[in-house]
C-alpha positions as CSV (number, residue, x, y, z in Angstrom):
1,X,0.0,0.0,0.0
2,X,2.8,2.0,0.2
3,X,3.7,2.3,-3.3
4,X,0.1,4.1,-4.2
5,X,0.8,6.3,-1.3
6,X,3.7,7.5,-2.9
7,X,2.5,7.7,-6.2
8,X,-0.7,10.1,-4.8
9,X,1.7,12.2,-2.8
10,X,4.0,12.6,-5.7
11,X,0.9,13.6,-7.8
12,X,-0.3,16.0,-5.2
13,X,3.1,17.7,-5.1
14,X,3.3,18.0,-8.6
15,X,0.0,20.2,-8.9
16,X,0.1,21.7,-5.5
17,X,3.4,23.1,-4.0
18,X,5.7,22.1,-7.1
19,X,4.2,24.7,-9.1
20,X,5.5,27.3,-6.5
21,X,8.8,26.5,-6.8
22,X,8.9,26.1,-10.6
23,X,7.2,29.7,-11.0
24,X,10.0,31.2,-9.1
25,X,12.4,30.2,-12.1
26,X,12.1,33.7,-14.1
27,X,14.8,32.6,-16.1
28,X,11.9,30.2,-18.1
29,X,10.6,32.4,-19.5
30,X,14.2,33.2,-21.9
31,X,13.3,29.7,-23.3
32,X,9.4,29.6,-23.5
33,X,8.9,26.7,-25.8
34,X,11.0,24.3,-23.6
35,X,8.9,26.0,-21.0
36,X,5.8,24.9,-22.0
37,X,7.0,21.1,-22.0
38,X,8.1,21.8,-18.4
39,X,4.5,22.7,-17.3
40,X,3.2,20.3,-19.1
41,X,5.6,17.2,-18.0
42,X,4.5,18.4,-14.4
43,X,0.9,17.9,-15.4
44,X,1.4,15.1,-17.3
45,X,3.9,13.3,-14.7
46,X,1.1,13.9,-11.8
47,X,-1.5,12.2,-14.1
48,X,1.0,8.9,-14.8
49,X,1.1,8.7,-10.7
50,X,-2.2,9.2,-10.2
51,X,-3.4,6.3,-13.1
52,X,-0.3,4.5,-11.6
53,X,-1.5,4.6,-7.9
54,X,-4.5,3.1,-9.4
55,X,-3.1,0.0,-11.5
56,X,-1.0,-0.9,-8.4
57,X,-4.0,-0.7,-6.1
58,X,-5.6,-3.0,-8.7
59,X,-2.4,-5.1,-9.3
60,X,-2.2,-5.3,-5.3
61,X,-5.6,-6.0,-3.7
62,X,-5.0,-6.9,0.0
63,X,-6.2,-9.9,1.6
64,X,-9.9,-9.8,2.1
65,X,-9.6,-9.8,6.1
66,X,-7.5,-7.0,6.3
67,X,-10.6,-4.0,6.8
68,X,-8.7,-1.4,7.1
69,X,-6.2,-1.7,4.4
70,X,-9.4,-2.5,2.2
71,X,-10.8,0.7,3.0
72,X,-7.7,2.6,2.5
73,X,-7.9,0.8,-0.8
74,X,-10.9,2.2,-2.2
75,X,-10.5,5.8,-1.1
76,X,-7.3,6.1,-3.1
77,X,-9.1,4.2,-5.6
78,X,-12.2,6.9,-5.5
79,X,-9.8,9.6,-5.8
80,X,-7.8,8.1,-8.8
81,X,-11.0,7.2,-10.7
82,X,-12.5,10.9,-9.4
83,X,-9.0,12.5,-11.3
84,X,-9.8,10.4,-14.4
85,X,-13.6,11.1,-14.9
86,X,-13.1,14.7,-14.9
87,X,-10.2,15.1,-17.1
88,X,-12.4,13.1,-19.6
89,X,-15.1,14.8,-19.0
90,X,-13.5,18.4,-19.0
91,X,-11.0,17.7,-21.4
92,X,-14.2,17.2,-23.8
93,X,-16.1,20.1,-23.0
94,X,-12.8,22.5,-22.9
95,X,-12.5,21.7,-26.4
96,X,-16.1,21.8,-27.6
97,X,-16.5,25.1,-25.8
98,X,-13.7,26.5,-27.6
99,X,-14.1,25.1,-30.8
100,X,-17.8,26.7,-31.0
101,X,-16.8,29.9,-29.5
102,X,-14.3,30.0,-32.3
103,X,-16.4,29.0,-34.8
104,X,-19.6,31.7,-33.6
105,X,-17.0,34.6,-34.1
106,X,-15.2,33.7,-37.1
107,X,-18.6,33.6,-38.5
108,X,-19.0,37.2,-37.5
109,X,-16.2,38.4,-38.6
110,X,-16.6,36.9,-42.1
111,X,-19.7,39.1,-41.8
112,X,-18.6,42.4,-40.3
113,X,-14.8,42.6,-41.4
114,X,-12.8,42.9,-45.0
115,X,-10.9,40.6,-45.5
116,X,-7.0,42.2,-47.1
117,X,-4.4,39.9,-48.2
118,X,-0.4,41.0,-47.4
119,X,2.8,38.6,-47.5
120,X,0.5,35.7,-49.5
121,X,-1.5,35.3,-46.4
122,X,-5.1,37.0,-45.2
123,X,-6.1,39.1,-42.5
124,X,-9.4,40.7,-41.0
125,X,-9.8,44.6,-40.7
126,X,-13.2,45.5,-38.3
127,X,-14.2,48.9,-38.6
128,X,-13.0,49.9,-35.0
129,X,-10.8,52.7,-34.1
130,X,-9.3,50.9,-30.9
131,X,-5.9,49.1,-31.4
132,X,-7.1,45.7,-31.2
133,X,-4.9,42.5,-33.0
134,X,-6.1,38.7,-32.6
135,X,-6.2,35.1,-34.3
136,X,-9.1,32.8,-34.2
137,X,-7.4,28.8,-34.4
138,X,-9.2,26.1,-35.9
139,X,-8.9,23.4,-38.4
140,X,-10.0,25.2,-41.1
141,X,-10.3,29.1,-41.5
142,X,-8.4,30.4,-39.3
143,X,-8.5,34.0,-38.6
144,X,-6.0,37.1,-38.2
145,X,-8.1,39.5,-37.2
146,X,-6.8,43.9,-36.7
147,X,-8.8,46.6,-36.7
148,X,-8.6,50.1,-38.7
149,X,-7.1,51.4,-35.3
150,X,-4.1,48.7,-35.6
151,X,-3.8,50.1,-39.0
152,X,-3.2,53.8,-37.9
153,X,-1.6,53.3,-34.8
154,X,1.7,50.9,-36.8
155,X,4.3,51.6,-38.8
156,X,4.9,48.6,-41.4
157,X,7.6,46.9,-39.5
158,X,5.1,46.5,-36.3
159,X,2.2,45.6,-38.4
160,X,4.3,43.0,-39.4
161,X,5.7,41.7,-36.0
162,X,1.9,41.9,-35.1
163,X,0.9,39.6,-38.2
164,X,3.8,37.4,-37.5
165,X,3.0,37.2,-33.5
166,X,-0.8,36.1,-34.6
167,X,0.8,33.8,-37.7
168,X,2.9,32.2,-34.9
169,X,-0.2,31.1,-32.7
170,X,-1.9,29.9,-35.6
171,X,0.8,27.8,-37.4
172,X,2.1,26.2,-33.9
173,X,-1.9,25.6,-32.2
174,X,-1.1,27.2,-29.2
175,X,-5.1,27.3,-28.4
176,X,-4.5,23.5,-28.2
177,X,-1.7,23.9,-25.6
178,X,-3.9,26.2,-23.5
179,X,-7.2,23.9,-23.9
180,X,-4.8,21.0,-22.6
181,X,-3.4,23.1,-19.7
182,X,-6.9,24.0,-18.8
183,X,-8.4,20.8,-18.8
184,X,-5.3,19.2,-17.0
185,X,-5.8,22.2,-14.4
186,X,-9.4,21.2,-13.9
187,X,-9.2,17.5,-13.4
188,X,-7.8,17.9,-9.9
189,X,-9.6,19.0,-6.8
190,X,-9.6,22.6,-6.3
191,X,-8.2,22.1,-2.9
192,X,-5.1,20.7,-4.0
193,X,-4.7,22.3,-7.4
194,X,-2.8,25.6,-8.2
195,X,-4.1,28.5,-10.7
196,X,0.4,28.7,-11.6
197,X,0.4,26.1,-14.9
198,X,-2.8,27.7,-16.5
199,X,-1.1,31.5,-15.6
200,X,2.3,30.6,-16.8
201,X,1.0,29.0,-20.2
202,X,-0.9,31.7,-21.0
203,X,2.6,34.2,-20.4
204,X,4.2,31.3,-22.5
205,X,2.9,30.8,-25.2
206,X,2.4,34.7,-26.2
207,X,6.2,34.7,-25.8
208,X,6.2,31.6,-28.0
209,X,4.5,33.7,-30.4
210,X,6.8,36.8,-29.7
211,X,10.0,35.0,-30.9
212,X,8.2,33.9,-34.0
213,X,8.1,37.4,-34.7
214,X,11.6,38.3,-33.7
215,X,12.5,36.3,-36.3
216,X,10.8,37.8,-38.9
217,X,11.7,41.5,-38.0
218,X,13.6,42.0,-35.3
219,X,12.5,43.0,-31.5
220,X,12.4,46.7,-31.9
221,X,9.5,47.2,-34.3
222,X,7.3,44.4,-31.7
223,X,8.2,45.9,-28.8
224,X,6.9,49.3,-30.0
225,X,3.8,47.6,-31.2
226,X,3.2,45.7,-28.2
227,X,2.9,49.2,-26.7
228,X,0.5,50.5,-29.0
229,X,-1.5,47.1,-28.0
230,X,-1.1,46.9,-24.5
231,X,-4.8,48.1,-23.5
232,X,-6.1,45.5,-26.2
233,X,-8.5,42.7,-25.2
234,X,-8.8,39.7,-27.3
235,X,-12.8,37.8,-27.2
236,X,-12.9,35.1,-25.5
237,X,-11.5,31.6,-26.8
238,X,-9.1,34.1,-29.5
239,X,-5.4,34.7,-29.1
240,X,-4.4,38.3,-28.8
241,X,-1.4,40.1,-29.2
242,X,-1.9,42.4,-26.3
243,X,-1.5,40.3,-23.0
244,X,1.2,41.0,-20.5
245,X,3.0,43.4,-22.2
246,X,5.3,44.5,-19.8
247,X,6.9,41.3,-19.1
248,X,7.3,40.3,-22.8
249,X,8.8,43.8,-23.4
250,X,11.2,43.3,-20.7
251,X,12.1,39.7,-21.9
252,X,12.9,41.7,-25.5
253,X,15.4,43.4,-23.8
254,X,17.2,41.0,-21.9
255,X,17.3,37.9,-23.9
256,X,20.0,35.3,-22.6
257,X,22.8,35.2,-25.2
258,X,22.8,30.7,-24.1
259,X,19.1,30.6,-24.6
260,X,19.9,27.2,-26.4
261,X,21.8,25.6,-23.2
262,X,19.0,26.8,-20.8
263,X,16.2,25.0,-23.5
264,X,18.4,21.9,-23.4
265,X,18.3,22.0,-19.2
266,X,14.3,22.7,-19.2
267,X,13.9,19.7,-21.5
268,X,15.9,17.3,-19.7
269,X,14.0,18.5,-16.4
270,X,10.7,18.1,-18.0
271,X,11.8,14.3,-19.0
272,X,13.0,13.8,-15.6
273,X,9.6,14.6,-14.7
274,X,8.1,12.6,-16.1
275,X,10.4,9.6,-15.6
276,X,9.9,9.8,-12.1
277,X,6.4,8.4,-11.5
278,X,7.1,5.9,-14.9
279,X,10.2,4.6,-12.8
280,X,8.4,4.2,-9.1
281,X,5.2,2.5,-10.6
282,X,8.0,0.1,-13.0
283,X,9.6,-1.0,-9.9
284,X,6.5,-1.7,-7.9
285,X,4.9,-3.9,-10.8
């Protein structure tokens, strides 16, 4: 019985306390991609132990005469099967929720907006003057969508780090990452779970986006347009450009010339991760 034990407590770290410690590391967010697989090994690692804990119960069944041990049994069995049933369950409506929210307003913006083509690729202009820049993901049709404000408010090098930024969320599904994080986040009791993996993700993956456009013009011309954007709100289930702009302009500035070494460390500490609970619940079967 001790095994399970282990397994749960790991699992309970892992989505309680671990994320403290891990949202401490500022130094992540230099390498946001390997990032992202950090978060996600922690979620992922504390889902092997919990499904572990329960194939070991199951494995392990005590003696029939031992009560107590029984009844220990079937309360970490409760709670394994509890975890389970809700990441199906909100895993499945995360991403039908989504996907229809997406779907409603690409639908209106087919309707409302003009559509204007740039680089070989579309985008959406809405007849607004506030600055507002967002992508709607999906399978098919996806959306870039500015306003006329957008338009004023850039110069052609930030419009284009702004296109490239929303490009970069499209082309790489980040509304699947933060659909997974979410419904990861939700399948454990809220009195054990903390709000740190769904936070950082959403950080993450607009700085995901950010270096897509640093690549294709440079940091000056985004960080100026993130300014221009920062009071922007994306709709709900969209991908905006405008988030947290004051720690994505102060990651411009201060990007770590070994960003490659600390991506190679952030990977091998996500596998480690995940290792751990695959190793315990090997040596227990």
């Amino acid at each position: 019985m001790i095994t399970p034990l282990v397994l749960i407590g790991l699992a309970v770290v892992l989505v309680g306390p671990g994320p403290l410690w891990v949202a401490r590391w500022r130094w992540l967010h230099q390498v946001p991609r390997s990032a992202i697989a950090l978060w996600q090994a922690g979620s992922l690692a504390a889902l092997v132990a919990v499904i572990g804990a329960g194939v070991v119960l199951i494995h392990r069944l005590p003696p029939l005469g031992e009560a107590a041990t029984w009844l220990l049994a079937i309360v970490l069995l409760a709670f394994v099967l509890h975890v389970v049933a809700r990441l199906v369950w909100f895993g499945v409506r995360e991403l039908r929720r989504s996907g229809q929210r997406r779907r409603h307003h690409r639908e209106l913006v087919d309707l409302v907006a003009r559509a204007e083509r740039r680089s070989g690729a579309t985008h959406y202009v809405l007849a607004a003057a506030e600055p507002v820049a967002y992508c709607l993901p999906g399978l098919r049709g996806s959306r870039v969508v500015v306003s006329e404000g957008t338009l004023e408010a850039l110069d052609a090098d930030e419009f284009a780090a702004v296109l490239a930024h929303e490009r970069g969320h499209l082309r790489f599904r980040h509304d699947i990452v933060l659909d997974a994080f979410g419904a990861l986040h939700l399948a454990f009791p809220v009195l054990i779970r903390s709000e740190l993996p769904l936070v950082e993700s959403r950080l993450l993956v607009e700085m995901m986006a950010d270096d897509d456009a640093v690549r294709e013009v440079g940091p000056l011309p985004l960080a100026r347009a993130l300014t221009e954007l920062a009071e922007s709100k994306a709709p709900a289930a969209a991908l905006g450009a405008g988030p947290m702009v004051v720690e994505r302009i102060n990651r411009l500035a201060t990007l770590h010339p070994h960003r490659q070494l600390l991506s190679l460390f952030t990977q091998l500490l996500a596998v480690a991760l995940v290792a751990t609970p695959v190793a315990v619940l090997a040596v227990n079967l």
